[in-house]
ZAMARGU-4260 file (C-alpha; in steps of 0.2 Angstrom, whole numbers, plus 5000, padded with zeros to 4 digits):
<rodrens>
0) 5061/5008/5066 | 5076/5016/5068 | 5090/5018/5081 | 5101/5032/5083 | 5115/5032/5098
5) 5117/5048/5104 | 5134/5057/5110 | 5140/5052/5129 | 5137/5062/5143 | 5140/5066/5160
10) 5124/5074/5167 | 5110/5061/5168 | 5100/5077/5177 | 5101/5089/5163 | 5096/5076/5149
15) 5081/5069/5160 | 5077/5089/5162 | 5077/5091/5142 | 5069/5075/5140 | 5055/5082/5152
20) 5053/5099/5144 | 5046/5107/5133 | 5061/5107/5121 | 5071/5119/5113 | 5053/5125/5102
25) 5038/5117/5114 | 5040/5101/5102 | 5038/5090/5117 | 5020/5085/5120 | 5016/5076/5137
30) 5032/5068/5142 | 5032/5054/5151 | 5039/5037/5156 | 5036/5023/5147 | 5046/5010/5157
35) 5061/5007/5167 | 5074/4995/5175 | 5063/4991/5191 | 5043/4992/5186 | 5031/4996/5193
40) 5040/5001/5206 | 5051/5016/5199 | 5039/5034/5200 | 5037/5043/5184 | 5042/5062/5188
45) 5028/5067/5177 | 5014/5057/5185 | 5017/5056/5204 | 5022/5071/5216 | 5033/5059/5227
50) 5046/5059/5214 | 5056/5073/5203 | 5067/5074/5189 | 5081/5075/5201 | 5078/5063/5213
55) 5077/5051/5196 | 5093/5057/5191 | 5100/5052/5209 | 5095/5035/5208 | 5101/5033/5190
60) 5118/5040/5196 | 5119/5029/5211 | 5129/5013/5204 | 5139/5025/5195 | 5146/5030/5214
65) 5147/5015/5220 | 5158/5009/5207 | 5173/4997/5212 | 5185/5002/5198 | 5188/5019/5189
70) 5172/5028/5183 | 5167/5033/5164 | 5169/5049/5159 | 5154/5049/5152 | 5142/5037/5159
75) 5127/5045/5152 | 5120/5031/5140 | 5106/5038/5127 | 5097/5031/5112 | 5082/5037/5102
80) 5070/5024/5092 | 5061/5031/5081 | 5049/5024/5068 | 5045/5032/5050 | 5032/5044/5048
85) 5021/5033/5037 | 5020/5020/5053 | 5006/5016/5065 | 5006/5023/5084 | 5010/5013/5096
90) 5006/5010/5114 | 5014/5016/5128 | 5015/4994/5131 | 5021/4992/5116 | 5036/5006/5117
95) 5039/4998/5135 | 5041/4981/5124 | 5053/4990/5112 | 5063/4998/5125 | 5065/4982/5137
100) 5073/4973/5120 | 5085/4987/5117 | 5091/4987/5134 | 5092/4967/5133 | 5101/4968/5113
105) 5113/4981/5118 | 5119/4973/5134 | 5113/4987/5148 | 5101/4974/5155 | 5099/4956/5151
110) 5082/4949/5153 | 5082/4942/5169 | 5100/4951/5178 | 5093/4961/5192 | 5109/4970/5194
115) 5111/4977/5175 | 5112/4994/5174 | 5098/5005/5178 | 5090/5014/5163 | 5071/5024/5161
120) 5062/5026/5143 | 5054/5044/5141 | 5040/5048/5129 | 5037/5065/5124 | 5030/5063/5105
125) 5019/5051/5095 | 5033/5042/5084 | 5049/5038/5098 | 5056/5035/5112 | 5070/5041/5121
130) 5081/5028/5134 | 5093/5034/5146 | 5106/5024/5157 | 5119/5025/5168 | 5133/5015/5162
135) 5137/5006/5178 | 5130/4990/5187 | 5121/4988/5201 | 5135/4974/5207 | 5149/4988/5208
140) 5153/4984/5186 | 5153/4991/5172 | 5142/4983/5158 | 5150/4975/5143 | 5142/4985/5128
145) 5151/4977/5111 | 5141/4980/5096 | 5128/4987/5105 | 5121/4994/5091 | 5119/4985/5078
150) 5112/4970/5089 | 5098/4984/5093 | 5095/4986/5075 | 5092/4968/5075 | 5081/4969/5088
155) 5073/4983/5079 | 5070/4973/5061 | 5060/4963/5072 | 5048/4972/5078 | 5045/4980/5060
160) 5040/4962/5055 | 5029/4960/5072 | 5021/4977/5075 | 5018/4978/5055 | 5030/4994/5053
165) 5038/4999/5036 | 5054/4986/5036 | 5070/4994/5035 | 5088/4985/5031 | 5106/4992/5037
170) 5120/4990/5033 | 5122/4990/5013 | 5127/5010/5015 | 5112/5014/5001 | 5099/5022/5011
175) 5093/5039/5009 | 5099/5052/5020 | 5082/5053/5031 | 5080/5072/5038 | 5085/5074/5056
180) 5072/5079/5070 | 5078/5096/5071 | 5074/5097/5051 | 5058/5091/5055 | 5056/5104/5069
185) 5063/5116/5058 | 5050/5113/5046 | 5036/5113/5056 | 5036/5131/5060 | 5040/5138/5047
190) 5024/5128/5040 | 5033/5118/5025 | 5025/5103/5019 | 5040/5093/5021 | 5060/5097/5029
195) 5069/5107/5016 | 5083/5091/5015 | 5069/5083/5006 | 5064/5097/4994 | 5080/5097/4991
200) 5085/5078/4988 | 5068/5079/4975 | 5073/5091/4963 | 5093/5086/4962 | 5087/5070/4958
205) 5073/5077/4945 | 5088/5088/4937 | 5100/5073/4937 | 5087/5063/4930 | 5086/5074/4914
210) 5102/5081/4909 | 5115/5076/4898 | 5129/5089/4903 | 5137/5097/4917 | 5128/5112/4910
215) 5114/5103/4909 | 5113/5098/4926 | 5118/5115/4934 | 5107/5125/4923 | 5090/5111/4927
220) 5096/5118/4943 | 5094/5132/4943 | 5080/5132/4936 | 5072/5124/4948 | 5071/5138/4961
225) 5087/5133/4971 | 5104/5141/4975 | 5118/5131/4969 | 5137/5133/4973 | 5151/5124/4964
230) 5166/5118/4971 | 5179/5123/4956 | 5197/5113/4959 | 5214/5126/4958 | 5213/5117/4938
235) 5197/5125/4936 | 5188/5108/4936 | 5171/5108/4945 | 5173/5094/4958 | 5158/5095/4965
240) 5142/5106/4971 | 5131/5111/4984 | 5110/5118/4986 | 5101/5127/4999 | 5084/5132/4997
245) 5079/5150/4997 | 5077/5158/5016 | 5084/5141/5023 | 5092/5149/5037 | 5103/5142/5052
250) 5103/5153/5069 | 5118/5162/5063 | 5107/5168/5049 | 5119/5159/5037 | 5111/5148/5021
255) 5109/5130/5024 | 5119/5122/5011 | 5118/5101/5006 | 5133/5094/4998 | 5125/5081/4986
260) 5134/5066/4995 | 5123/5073/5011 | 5104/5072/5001 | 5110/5053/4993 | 5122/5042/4990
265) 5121/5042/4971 | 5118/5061/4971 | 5138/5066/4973 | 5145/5074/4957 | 5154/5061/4951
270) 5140/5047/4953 | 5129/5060/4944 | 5140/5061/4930 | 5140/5043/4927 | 5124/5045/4919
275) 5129/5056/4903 | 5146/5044/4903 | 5139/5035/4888 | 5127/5046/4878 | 5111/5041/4870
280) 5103/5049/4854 | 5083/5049/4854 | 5072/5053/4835 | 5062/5066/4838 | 5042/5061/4837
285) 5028/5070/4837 | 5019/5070/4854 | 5003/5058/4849 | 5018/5046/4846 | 5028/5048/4861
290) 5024/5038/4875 | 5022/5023/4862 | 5038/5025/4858 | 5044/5025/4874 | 5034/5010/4880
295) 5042/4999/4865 | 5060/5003/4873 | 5053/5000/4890 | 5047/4983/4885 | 5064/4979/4875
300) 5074/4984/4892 | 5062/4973/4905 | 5068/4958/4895 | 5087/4963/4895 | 5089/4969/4915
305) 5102/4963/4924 | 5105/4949/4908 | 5127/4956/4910 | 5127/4950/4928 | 5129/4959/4944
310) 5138/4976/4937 | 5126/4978/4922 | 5109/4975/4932 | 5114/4989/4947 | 5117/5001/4933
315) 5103/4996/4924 | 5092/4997/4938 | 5099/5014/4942 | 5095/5019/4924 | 5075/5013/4926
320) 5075/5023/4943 | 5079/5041/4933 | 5064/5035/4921 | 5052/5035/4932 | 5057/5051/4939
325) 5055/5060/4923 | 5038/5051/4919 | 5032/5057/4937 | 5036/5074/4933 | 5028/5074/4916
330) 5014/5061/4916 | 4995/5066/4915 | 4988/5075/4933 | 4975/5060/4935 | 4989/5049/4941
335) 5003/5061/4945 | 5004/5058/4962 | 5004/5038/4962 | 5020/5040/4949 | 5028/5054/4963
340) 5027/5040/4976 | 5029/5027/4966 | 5047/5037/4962 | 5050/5040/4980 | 5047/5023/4985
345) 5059/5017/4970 | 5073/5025/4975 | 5081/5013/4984 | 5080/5002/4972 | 5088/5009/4961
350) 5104/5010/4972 | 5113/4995/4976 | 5129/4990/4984 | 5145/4990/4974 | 5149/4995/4956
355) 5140/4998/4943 | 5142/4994/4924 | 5136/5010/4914 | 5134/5001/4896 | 5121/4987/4898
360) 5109/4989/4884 | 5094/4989/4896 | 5103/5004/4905 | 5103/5010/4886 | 5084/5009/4883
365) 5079/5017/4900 | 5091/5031/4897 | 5083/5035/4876 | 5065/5033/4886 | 5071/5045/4900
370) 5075/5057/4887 | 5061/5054/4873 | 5050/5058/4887 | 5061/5074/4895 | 5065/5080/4879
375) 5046/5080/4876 | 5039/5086/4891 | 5030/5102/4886 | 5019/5091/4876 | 5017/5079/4887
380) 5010/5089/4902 | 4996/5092/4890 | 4992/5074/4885 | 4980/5064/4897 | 4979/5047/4906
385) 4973/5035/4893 | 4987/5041/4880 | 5000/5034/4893 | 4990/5018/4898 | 5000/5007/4887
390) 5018/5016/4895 | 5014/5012/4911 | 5010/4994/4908 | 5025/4994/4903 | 5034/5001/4918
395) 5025/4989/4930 | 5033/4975/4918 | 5051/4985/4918 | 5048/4988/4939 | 5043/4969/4942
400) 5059/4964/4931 | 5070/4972/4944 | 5063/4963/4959 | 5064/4948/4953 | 5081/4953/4949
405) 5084/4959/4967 | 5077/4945/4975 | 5091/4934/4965 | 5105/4946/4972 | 5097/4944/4989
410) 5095/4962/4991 | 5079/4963/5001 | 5078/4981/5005 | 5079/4985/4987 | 5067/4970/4983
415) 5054/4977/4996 | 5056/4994/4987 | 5053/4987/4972 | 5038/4978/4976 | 5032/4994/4987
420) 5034/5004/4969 | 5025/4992/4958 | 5011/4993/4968 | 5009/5011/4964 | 5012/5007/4949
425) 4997/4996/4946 | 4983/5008/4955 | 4990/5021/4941 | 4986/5008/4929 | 4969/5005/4933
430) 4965/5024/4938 | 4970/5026/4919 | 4959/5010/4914 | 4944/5017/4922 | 4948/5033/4914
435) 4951/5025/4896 | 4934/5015/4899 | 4924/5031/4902 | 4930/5041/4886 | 4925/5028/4876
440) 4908/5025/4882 | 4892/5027/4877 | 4876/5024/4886 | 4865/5015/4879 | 4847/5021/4873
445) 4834/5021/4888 | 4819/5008/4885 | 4803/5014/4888 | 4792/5000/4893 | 4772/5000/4895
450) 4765/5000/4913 | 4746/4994/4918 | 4733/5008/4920 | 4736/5016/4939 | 4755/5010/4941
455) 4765/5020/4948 | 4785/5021/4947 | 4793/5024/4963 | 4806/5036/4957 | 4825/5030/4962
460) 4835/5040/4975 | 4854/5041/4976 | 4860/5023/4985 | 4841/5016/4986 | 4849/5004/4973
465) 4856/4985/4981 | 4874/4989/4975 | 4876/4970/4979 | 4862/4965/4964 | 4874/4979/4954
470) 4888/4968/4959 | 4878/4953/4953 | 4874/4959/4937 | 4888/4968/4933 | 4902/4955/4936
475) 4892/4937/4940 | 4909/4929/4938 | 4920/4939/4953 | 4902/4944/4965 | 4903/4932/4980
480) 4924/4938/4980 | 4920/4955/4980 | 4907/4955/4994 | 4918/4947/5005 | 4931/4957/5001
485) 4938/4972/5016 | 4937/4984/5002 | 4918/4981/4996 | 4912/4996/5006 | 4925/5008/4998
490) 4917/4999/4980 | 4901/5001/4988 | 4900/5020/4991 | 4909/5023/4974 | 4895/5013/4964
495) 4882/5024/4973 | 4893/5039/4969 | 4891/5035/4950 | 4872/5033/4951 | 4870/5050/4961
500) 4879/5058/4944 | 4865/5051/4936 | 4873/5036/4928 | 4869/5016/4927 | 4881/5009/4939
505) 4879/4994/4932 | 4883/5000/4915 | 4897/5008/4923 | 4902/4995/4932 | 4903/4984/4918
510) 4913/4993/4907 | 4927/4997/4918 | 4926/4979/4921 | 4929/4972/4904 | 4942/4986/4902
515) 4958/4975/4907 | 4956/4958/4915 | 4954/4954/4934 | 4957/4937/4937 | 4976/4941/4941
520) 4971/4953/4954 | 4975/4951/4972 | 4959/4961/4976 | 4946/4963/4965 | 4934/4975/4974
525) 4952/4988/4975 | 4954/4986/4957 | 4935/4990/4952 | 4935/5004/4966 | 4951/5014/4957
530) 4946/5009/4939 | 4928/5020/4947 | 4938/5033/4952 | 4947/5037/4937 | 4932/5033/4928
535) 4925/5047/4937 | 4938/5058/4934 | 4937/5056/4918 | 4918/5061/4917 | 4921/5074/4929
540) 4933/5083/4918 | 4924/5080/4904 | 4909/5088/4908 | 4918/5102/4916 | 4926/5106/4898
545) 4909/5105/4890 | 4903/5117/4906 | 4918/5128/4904 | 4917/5130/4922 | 4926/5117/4937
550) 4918/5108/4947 | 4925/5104/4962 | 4912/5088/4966 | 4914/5083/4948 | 4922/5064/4953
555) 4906/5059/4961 | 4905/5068/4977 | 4922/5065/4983 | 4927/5084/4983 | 4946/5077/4976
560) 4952/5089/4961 | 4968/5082/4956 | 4977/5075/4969 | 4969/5058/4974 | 4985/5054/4985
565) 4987/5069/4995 | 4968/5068/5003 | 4967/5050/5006 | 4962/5036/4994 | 4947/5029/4985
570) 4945/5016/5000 | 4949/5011/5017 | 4962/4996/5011 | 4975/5008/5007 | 4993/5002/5015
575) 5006/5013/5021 | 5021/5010/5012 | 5031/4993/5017 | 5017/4983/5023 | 5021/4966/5018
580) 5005/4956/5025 | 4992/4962/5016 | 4991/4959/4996 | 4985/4966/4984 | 4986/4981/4972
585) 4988/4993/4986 | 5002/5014/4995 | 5024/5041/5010 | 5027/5043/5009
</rodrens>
């Protein structure tokens, strides 16, 4: 939940008439009001023909006039609170809730004072709230408003826990630059997927992530489809850069340029540089032997993280952060998108306050994996899940290194990152388990049995089959956890799903079972349900090959062809990212 003060004014009208529009592009869908300084008892302009935007306006301004000593300037008072896009809906009750606290935090009007200032909250879109005051009390004073802010963040951080919201932290100045609403706008009519300040931050960070130059850098670049400027010092020096995307246009028709200190706080020039300071030198290997290669460094550095104390872990941290960017960019399609989140949600992780050391040797290890794997990367985007199975263990083990490392600093944002990555991490790791299990199995030889004279076999039909006696026989030992498990149905549907392909599910079942063990799993019925789907995917694509034609309802009905994160998940227990109350392996952005 974020809170964002907005810029003073003097004309409570004219923000209540924008606040009731239709906005600058018809963004504003059914504005209304939410709550104010005197329910129920203050008419909403949007709901009741007694009462207009004006008249509101009027009685907003009315303590302003009746102040005893000299006015504000600007009296107008105005905060949005917005919550991340990955985050529930609330109620109109439950933004009322919200807006009461802020207005109680920030000092306009203390629980309880019926002469605070007068203020309204509006409603015109699913994820915020606007709140306008007057800055003057009804008594004839003006309010006392020090550190109004920050106490409403407070407030904020509160609610997140309460409401279930993605948890945010201020304050260590290493958040990401989050795109403003009229980015968002922005890109929503011109139909992008995402504001271009995103875009933008993604591939900087890809191109940092795998160079080893300047050159490097500006060229990766480049060649990532963006315009680059560089800032080039009287000396000659390049001090710094900027990046627009192609067609990014502001009303004057001028590009939209992003200096990198405006996309991140690690993404300025010098802080970029830092990475190629101390250079590593990588043996070449032939593809089949890569990712192993990488995973025995990966393994090295989990058990070195953060050994050098506080310096040496926020670099080496910072180190593992770039690693998983480049494996997200080159891993097999199967679990692509889980390592892209899994990237995302790492970031701020992988920043932390302070300086950092560049010449720990786990910072050493992630940086030869980094570029093992970029150097590598045509021959990896060939390669497939089960090649890279033993890698990604490894980078759960790397990822769980840090949090535990973060939790001993007392860095909670970063820990919560952490733990929100690693559990992307994990569903990749049992997506490519399911995957490894169906490429090595091998049905076992119908028996035909002898039936009396004049029986008759009834024959089977997709889902006639108990999937709970599947269960049973399949996996005795976890059965009466799994039926009681909120993610048995998800399990359920994906077991009939096999035997509609006209496979044993309990065959199946069994062998993705005895793939990797369970008993360390949160949820088991999750675990099974991914291992299913990447066993599917696996059997889909194999039978496409032998086919040589695609199939798009080759994973078992589900109609998913490569992008299992974009559509939804294998099951209804998916978590947004930042949920904290649920366990389990889990997912934003």
């Amino acid at each position: 939940m974020i809170v964002k003060k907005a810029r003073e004014g003097d004309d409570t009208g004219r923000l209540l008439g924008y606040l009731y529009g239709p906005g600058k592009r018809d963004e504003h869908v059914n504005p209304h009001m939410v709550a104010s300084w005197d329910d129920p008892y203050v008419e909403d302009p949007a709901r009741s023909p007694h009462m207009t935007i004006f008249d509101l306006a009027l009685i907003l301004d009315a303590p302003v006039y009746a102040l005893l000593g000299k006015r504000p300037a600007e009296h107008v008072y105005h905060v949005a609170v917005r919550n991340a896009p990955e985050d529930r809906l609330l109620t109109d009750e439950e933004w009322a809730r919200v807006a009461r606290e802020m207005m109680h935090a920030s000092g306009i009007a203390k629980h309880g004072d019926d002469q605070a200032c007068r203020w309204v909250a509006i409603r015109h879109a699913d994820d915020h709230i606007h709140i306008v005051a007057t800055k003057a009390r009804q008594d004839g004073r003006q309010p006392r408003l020090r550190q109004d802010i920050p106490k409403m963040h407070a407030a904020a951080r509160k609610f997140e826990v309460e409401f279930g919201l993605r948890r945010l932290t201020d304050g260590d100045k290493t958040a990401r630059k989050w795109p403003k609403t009229g980015e968002q706008e922005k890109a929503t009519r011109r139909g992008l997927p995402e504001p271009v300040r995103e875009t933008l931050q993604r591939k900087v960070r890809e191109a940092a992530a795998a160079s080893v130059s300047d050159d490097d850098f500006f060229t990766r670049l480049t060649a990532s489809g963006v315009r680059l400027k560089q800032r080039v010092a009287p000396d000659g020096n390049v001090t710094g850069y900027s990046v627009a995307m192609p067609g990014d246009r502001d009303s004057g028709q001028h590009a939209v340029w992003f200096p990198g200190t405006r996309l991140a706080p690690d993404l300025s020039l010098p802080r970029i540089r830092e990475r190629w300071q101390n250079p590593v030198s990588v043996p070449a290997v032939a593809p089949a032997e890569m990712w192993r290669e990488a995973e025995r460094r990966v393994r090295a550095a989990a058990d070195q993280l953060g050994a050098g104390g506080l310096h040496q872990g926020a670099g080496d941290v910072a180190a593992l952060g770039d690693l998983i960017v480049i494996a997200a960019v080159i891993s097999p399609r199967m679990v692509r998108d889980q390592l892209k989140d899994a990237a995302y949600e790492f970031e701020r992780a992988s920043r932390v306050p302070g300086d950092r050391a560049l010449e720990g040797q786990a910072r050493g290890l992630y940086r030869e994996s980094a570029q093992l794997l970029s150097q590598s990367a045509a021959a990896a985007g060939r390669s497939d899940a089960v090649a890279a199975l033993g890698f990604l263990l490894a980078l759960v083990t790397a990822i769980e290194a840090s949090q535990r490392w973060h939790q001993a600093q007392e860095h909670r944002a970063q820990a919560e990152a952490s733990g929100r990555a690693g559990r992307l991490l994990r569903e990749a790791v049992e997506v490519t388990a399911g995957a490894s299990a169906a490429r090595e199995y091998r049905p076992r030889p119908k028996r035909t049995t002898t039936r009396p004279a004049g029986a008759r076999r009834t024959p089977a039909v997709s889902g006639e089959r108990p999937m709970a006696g599947v269960l049973q026989e399949a996996v005795p030992r976890h059965a009466r956890a799994v039926l009681a498990d909120p993610a048995w149905p998800a399990l359920r549907a994906r077991l009939a799903a096999v035997e509609k392909a006209g496979e044993d599910p309990i065959e199946v079942l069994a062998a993705v079972a005895a793939r990797r063990e369970l008993g360390s799993a949160d949820s088991v019925a999750e675990v099974l349900t991914w291992r299913l789907y990447g066993w599917q995917r696996q059997r889909g694509a194999t039978a496409s090959a032998t086919s040589k034609s695609p199939s798009p309802t080759s994973t078992g009905g589900t109609g998913r062809t490569g992008t299992p994160r974009k559509t939804g998940a294998p099951g209804p227990t998916r978590r947004p990212p930042g949920d904290e109350q649920r366990k389990g392996p889990r997912r934003a952005r």
